[in-house]
C-alpha positions as CSV (number, residue, x, y, z in Angstrom):
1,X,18.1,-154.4,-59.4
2,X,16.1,-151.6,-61.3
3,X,16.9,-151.0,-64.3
4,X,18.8,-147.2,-64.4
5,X,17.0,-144.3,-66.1
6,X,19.6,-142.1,-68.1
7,X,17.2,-139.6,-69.1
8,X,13.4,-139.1,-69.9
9,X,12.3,-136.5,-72.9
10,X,9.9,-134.6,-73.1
11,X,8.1,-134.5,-76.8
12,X,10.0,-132.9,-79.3
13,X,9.3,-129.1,-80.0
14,X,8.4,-129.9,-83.4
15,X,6.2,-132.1,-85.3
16,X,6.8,-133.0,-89.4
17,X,5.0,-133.7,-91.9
18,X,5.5,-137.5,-93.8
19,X,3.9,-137.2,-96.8
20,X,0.3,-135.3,-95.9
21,X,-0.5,-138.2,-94.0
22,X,1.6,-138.7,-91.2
23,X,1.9,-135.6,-88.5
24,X,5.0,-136.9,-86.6
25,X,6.8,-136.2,-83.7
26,X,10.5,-137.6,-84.1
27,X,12.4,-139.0,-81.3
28,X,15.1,-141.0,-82.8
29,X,17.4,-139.8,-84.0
30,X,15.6,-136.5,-83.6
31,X,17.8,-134.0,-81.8
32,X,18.5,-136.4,-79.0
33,X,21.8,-138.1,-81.3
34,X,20.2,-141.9,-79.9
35,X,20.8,-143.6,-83.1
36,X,23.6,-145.2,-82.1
37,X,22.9,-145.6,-78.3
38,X,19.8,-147.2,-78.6
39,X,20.2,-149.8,-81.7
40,X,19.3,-151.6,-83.3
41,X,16.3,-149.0,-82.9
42,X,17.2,-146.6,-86.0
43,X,14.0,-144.2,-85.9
44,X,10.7,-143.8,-84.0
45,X,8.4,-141.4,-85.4
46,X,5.1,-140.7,-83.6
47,X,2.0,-139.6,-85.0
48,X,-0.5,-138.0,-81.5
49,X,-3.7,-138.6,-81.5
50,X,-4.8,-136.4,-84.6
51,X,-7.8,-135.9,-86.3
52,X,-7.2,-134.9,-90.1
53,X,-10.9,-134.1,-91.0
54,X,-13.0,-136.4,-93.8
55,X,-11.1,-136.2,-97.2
56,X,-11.7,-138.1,-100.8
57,X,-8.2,-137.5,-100.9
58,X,-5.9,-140.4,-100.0
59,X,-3.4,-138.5,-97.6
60,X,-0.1,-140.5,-97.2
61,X,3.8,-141.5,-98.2
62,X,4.1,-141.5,-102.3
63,X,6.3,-144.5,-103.7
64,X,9.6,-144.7,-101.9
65,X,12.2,-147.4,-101.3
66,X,13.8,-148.8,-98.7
67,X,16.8,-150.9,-98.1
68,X,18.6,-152.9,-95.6
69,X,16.7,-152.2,-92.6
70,X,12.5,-153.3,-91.1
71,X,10.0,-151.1,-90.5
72,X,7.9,-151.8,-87.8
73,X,4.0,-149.6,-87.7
74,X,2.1,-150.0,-84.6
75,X,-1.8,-148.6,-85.6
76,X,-3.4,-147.5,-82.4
77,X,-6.2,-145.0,-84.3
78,X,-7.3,-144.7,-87.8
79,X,-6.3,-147.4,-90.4
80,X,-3.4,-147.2,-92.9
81,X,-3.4,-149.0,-96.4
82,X,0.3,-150.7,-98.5
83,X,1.3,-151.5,-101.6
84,X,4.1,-152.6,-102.6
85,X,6.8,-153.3,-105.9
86,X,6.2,-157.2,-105.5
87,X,2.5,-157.0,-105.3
88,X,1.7,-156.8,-102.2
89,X,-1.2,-154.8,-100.3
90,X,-2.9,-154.4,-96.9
91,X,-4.3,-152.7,-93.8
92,X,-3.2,-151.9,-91.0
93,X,-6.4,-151.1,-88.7
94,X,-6.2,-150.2,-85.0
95,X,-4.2,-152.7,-82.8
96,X,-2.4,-154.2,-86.0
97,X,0.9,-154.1,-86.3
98,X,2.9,-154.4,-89.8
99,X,6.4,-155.9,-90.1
100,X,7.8,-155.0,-92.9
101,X,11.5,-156.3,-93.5
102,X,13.1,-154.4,-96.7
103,X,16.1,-156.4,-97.0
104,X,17.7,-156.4,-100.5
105,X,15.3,-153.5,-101.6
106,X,11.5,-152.2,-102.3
107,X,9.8,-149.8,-103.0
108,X,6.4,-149.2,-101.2
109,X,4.0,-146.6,-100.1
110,X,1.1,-146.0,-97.3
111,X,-1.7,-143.9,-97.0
112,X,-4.6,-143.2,-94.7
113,X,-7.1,-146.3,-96.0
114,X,-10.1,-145.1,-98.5
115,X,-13.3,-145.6,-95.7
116,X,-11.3,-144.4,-92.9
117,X,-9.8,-141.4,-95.1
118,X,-13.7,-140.5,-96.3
119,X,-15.1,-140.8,-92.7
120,X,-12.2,-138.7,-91.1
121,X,-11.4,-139.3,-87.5
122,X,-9.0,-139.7,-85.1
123,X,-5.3,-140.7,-86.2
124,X,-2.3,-142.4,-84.2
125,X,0.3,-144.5,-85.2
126,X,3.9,-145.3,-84.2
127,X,6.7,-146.1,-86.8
128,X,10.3,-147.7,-86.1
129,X,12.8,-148.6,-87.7
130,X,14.7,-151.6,-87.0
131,X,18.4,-152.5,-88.3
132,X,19.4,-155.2,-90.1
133,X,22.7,-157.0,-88.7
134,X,25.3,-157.5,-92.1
135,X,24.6,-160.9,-92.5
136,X,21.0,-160.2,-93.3
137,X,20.5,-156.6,-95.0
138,X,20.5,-158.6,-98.6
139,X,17.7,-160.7,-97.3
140,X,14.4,-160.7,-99.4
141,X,11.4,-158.5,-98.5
142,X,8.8,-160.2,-97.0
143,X,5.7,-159.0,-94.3
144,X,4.5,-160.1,-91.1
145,X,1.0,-158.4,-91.0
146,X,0.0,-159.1,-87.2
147,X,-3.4,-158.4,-86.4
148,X,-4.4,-157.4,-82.4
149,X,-6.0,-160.7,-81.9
150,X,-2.4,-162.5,-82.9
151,X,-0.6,-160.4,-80.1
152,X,1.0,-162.2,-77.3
153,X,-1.9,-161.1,-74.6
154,X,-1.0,-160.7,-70.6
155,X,-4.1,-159.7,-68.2
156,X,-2.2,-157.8,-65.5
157,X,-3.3,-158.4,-62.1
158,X,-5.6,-156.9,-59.9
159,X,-7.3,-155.1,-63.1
160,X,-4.3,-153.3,-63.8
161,X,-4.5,-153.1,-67.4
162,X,-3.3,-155.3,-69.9
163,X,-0.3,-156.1,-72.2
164,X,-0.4,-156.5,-76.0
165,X,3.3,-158.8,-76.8
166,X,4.2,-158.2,-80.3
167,X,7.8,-159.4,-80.1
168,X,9.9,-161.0,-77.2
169,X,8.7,-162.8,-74.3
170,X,6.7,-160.3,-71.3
171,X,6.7,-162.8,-68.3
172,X,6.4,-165.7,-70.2
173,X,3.9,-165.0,-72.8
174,X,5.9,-164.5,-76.4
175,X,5.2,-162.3,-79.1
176,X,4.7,-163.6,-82.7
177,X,6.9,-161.1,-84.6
178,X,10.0,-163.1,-85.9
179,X,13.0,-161.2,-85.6
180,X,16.6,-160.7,-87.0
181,X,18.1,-160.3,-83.5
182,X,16.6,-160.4,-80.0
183,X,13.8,-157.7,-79.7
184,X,11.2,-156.6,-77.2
185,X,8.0,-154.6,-78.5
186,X,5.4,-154.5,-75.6
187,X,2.3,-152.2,-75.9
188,X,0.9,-151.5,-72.7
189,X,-2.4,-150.3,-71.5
190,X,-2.8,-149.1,-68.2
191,X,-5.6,-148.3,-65.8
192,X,-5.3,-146.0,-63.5
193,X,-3.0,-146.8,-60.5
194,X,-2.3,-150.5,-62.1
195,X,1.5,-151.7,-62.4
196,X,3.0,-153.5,-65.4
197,X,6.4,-154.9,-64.0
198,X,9.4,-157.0,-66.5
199,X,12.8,-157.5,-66.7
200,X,14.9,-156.1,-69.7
201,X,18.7,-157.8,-69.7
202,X,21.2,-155.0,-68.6
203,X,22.8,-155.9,-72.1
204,X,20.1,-154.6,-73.9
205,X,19.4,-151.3,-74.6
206,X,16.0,-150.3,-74.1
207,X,13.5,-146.7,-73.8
208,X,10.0,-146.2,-73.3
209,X,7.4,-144.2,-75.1
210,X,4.2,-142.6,-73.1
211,X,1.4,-143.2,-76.2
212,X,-1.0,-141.5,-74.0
213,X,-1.5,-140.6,-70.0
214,X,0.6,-140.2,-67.4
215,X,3.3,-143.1,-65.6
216,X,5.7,-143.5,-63.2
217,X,9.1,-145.6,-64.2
218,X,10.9,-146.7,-61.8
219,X,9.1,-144.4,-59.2
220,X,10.4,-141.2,-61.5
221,X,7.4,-139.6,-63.4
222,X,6.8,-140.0,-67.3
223,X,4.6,-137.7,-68.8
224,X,2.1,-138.1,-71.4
225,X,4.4,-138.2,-75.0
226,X,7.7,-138.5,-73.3
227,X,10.3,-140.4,-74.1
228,X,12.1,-142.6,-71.2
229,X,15.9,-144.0,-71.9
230,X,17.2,-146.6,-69.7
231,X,20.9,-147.1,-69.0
232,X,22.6,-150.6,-69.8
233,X,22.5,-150.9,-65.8
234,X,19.9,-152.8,-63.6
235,X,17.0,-155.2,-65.0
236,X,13.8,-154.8,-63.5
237,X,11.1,-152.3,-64.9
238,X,8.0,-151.4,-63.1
239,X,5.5,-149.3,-64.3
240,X,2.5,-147.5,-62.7
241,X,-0.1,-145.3,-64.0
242,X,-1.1,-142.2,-62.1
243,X,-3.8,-141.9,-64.9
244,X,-5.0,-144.4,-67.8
245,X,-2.1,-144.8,-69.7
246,X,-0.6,-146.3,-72.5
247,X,2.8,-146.8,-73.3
248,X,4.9,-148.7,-75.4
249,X,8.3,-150.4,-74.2
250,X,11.1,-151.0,-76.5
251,X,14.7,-153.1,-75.8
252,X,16.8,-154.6,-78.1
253,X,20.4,-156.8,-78.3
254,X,22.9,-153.5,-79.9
255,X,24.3,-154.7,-83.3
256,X,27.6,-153.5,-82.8
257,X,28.4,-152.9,-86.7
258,X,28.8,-149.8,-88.5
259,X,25.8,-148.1,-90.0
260,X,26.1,-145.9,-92.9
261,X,22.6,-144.3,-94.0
262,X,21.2,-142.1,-96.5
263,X,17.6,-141.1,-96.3
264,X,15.5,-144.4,-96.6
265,X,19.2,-146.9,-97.1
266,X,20.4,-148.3,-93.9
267,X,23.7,-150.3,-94.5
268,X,27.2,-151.0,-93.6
269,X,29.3,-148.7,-95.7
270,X,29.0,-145.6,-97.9
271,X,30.1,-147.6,-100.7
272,X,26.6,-150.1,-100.1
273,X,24.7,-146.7,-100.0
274,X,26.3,-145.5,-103.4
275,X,25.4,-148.8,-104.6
276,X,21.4,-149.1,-103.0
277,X,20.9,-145.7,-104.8
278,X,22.6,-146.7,-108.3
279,X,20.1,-149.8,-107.9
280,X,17.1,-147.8,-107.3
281,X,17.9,-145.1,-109.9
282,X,18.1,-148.3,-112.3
283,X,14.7,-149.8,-111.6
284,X,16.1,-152.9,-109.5
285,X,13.5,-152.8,-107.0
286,X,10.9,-152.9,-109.3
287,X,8.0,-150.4,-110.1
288,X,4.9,-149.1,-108.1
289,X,2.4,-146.6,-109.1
């Protein structure tokens, strides 16, 4: 059975600013109330292809913490540089994804990297945030830095495109992200008129972001940057491009807890988010310049 669609967005009126860095789009929780409907997704922020001009400046996110969640950033343009409180550092260039699980608490910061920042050009990224079940918020922060050529790959048939598996299994071929819970993270790029077709459990919840191009889901069409939400009905998910497309689909097992959050603190209780800030305000999570 296909999978249901509940409802597909269209892009938020607004866009944000992160930082100077980040020109974001929000969709969860955005205006759209999904937190809790589509966990364990917490947040997906989108930054559209955007060029912010040559700079010597490094435009990004100053030093903040986190705590008790992962964040997950997909790099489709531009490249984006970390540091962290425990010493580590990367980048993220385009077709890498970074896994970053906060756990028991960091603090960390990103910014457009220093040649790509110089050079300008275009800019695109994706950033979720993924919950933490109970058991494992106090768990200590770690990376998985997953370059493009680690991905899970899938050549679709009859040149239809092709499917980059960063966590879960598309039709057999798994993803190397390790995860907390059972998640799905599949980017997928389109040619025109090819078809991408999986199967999501009806447990599950699960949505779909249109990166770039035009699809149709489920024979209903999906603009470019619009946001597709999929009922807990039905399995099967097939996607066609009317024009080259990419999109990227996202499912998940719901962690049927209680979340509590406060800005960059994901946890169970109001009491654990008195505590994460009385921790941070103390210098537990270390220091980062």
């Amino acid at each position: 059975m296909k999978k249901v669609i509940d409802n597909i967005f269209a892009r938020p009126a607004q866009y944000g600013m992160v930082g100077d860095g980040f020109r974001v789009y929000n969709y969860i929780p955005g205006g759209l109330n999904l937190q809790r409907r589509i966990s364990p997704f917490l947040m997906l922020d989108f930054n559209p292809s955007y060029d912010f001009g040559p700079s010597e400046k490094l435009r990004g996110v100053d030093v903040h913490p986190h705590k008790g969640f992962e964040t997950v950033t997909i790099a489709y343009k531009g490249s984006v540089a970390h540091h962290d409180s425990a010493g580590n550092s990367g980048v993220i260039n385009p077709g890498d994804v970074q896994w970053m699980t906060a756990g028991a608490g960091i603090l960390h910061k990103e910014y457009h990297e220093q040649e790509f920042s110089r050079k300008g050009g275009p800019f695109e990224m994706v950033q979720l945030w993924v919950n933490l079940p109970k058991k494992d918020k106090l768990t200590a922060p770690h990376y998985q830095s997953i370059t493009a050529g680690d991905m899970g790959k899938v050549t679709l048939p009859d040149n239809a495109g092709i499917v980059n598996v960063i966590a879960g299994n598309f039709n057999g071929t798994a993803g190397p992200a390790e995860t907390y819970t059972p998640v799905s993270l599949f980017d997928i790029k389109l040619n025109e008129n090819g078809v991408a077709s999986t199967s999501i459990p009806a447990a599950q919840n699960a949505a779909l972001l249109v990166i770039s191009g035009n699809v149709e889901v489920n024979g209903t069409n999906a603009p470019e940057y619009s946001f597709v939400l999929f009922k807990n009905e039905g399995e099967e998910i097939e996607i066609k491009a009317t024009t080259d497309s990419v999109v990227l689909l996202l499912a998940g097992e719901p962690i049927n807890e209680p979340i509590a959050s406060y800005g960059p603190f994901v946890m169970n209780t109001q009491e654990e988010i008195f505590e994460a800030i009385k921790e941070f305000q103390s210098g537990k999570y270390g220091s980062l310049k």
